[in-house]
C-alpha positions, 0 to 999 in steps of 0.5 A: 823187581829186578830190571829183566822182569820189569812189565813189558809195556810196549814191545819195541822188538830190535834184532840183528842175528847173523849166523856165519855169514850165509843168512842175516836176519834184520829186525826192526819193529814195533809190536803190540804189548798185548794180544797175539801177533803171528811170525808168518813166511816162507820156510827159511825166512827167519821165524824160528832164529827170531824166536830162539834169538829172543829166546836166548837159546841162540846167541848170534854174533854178532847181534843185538836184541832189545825188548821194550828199549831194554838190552837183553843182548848187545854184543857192543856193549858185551852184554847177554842175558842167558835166557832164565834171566829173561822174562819169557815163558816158550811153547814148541811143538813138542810138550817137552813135559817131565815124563816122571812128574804128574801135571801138577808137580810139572807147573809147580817145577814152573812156578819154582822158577820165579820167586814168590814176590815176582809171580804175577799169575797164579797156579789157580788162575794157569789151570782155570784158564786151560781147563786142565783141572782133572788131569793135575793127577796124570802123568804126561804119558797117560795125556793126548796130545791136545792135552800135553800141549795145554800143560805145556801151555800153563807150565810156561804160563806158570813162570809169570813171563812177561813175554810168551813165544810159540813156536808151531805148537799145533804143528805137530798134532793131527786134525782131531788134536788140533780141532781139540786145542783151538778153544782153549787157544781162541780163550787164551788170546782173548784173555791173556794180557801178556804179549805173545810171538807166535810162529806159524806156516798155517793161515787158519791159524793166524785168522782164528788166533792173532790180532796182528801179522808180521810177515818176514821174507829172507831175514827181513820185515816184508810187512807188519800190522793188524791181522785183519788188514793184511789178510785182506790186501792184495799187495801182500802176497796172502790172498790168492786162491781159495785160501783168500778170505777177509776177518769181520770183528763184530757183536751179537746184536740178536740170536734168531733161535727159530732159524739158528742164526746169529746176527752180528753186527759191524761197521759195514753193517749186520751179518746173519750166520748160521749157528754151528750144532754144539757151539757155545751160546752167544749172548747179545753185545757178546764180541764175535770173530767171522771169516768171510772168504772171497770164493763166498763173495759175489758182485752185483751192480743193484741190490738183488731183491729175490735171492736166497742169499741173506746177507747183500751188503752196499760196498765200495771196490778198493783195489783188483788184482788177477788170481791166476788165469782165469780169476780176479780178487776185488777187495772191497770197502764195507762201511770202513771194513775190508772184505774180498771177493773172488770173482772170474776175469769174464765178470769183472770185465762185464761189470767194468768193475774199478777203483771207487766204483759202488758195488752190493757184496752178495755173501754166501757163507759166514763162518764164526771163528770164536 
């Protein structure tokens, strides 16, 4: 196997790209080799130039881009790999599909990249994995958008890359498209064993599809580590209003098919959701995915005993900080996980609420992400 598509077995990701001079983007950082990790910020704060850096569809001048300790540019030592030597696979928010070929010539044109000695994932195992089966006989233009999108998917999957870049592939699909395509993204970063950079601006996708956030903010790293816990810091400027929200990762520990619930146990204890109409069913031990947000959180000092509320969980509050004029996000300490709630100045005040203090989380809404 030729150098360039040796296994990542680690993403150590260093990238120093100037573009004449107006914007530098300075990367230096560890990522995980599997899972997905999310490029989040501001617009033009360097997502996208990451991306096409890594990608090699830009050359900045000058730069350097390694990926697991290995040059794949370093203007120093005159060294540039063109992107078809880079062991890569790219999904934008345009499929880019060959419109004269039907789906199944448009992975085979993928698969042809890649000698056969070197594929690593099967044609078989790309259309399984995206349930695209009954559309091999199409053609891209008889396709929705949700679909094009998942063909594009496996055409870049096709090519046995050892790195997978996204870049906003939902951005340009409506609601109904998007609600289409979320399963099949939610399948692909369970089992995909291939790290994969995904550039996004929407937070609901970050909590529902990456393991870990790397957050940049003019060209440079403002933050990076697992999704769960950055969403859930106050320090880090993605927890005001009514977007603030916590991830529980947890497993089904029962099904109460009498009352359609799920309970899902986890560090800080076990959570009772509601069973969605039509969801896929869960089984015990099954992992599970849960969005809790802050606006669903309420405070008390004693555990309430006459409350139609299901889940009151004992916590400890870590830090606060005010969310605008009226209100105050408390992150919370739930047996090792983080939660927030979201509660008015008035009632922090009237609870003296404060750093250490031991507190019962009263939840109203628990919503399963997977």
């Amino acid at each position: 196997m030729p150098p360039d598509l040796a296994p990542i077995d680690r993403l150590d990701l260093h990238a120093v790209v100037r573009h004449g001079g107006a914007f530098t983007l300075d990367v230096d950082v560890r990522l995980p080799a599997r899972g997905v990790t999310a490029v989040f910020g501001p617009s033009g704060c360097g997502k996208t130039t990451l991306l096409r850096a890594v990608a090699g569809l830009v050359r900045p001048t000058p730069g350097r881009i390694l990926i697991a300790g290995q040059p794949w540019q370093d203007d120093e030592a005159g060294l540039w790999l063109p992107t078809h030597r880079r062991p890569l696979g790219m999904v934008f928010q345009e499929a880019s599909l060959f419109d004269h070929l039907s789906v199944q010539a448009n992975l085979e044109f993928g698969q042809k990249r890649v000698p056969q000695a070197e594929r690593q994932v099967s044609l078989t195992q790309t259309i399984e994995l995206l349930g695209i089966g009954p559309l091999l006989a199409r053609r891209p233009d008889a396709l929705s958008g949700g679909e094009r999108q998942r063909v594009a998917i496996a055409r870049a999957l096709a090519t046995s890359p050892r790195l997978l870049l996204m870049d906003e592939p939902l951005a340009a699909l409506d609601a109904a498209r998007k609600a289409e395509l979320l399963p099949w993204f939610e399948r692909l970063a369970r089992e995909l064993h291939i790290p994969v950079l995904y550039v996004t601006h929407s937070l609901d996708e970050v909590a529902r599809l990456t393991d870990h956030l790397l957050l940049l903010r003019a060209g440079q790293v403002q933050d990076q580590g697992p999704t769960a816990e950055l969403l859930a810091r106050l320090d880090v400027a993605l927890t005001q209003g009514d977007a603030a929200s916590a991830l529980i990762e947890g497993a089904v520990a029962a099904v109460d098919e009498a009352d359609q619930l799920l309970h899902v146990r986890f560090g800080g204890g076990v959570l009772q959701c509601v069973q969605t109409p039509g969801a896929p069913t869960r089984a015990r031990g099954q992992r599970l995915r849960l969005r809790v947000q802050a606006r669903d959180v309420s405070l008390t000092l004693s555990a309430a005993q006459d409350t139609s509320i299901l889940n009151v969980l004992p916590a400890t509050v870590h830090s606060l900080a005010e969310d605008g004029p009226a209100q105050t996000l408390v992150a919370l300490d739930v047996g090792g996980t983080p939660l927030l709630a979201r509660v008015t100045r008035r009632s922090a005040r009237l609870l003296a609420l404060a750093p250490g203090q031991p507190v019962f989380a009263q939840i109203k809404g628990v919503a399963v992400l997977d």
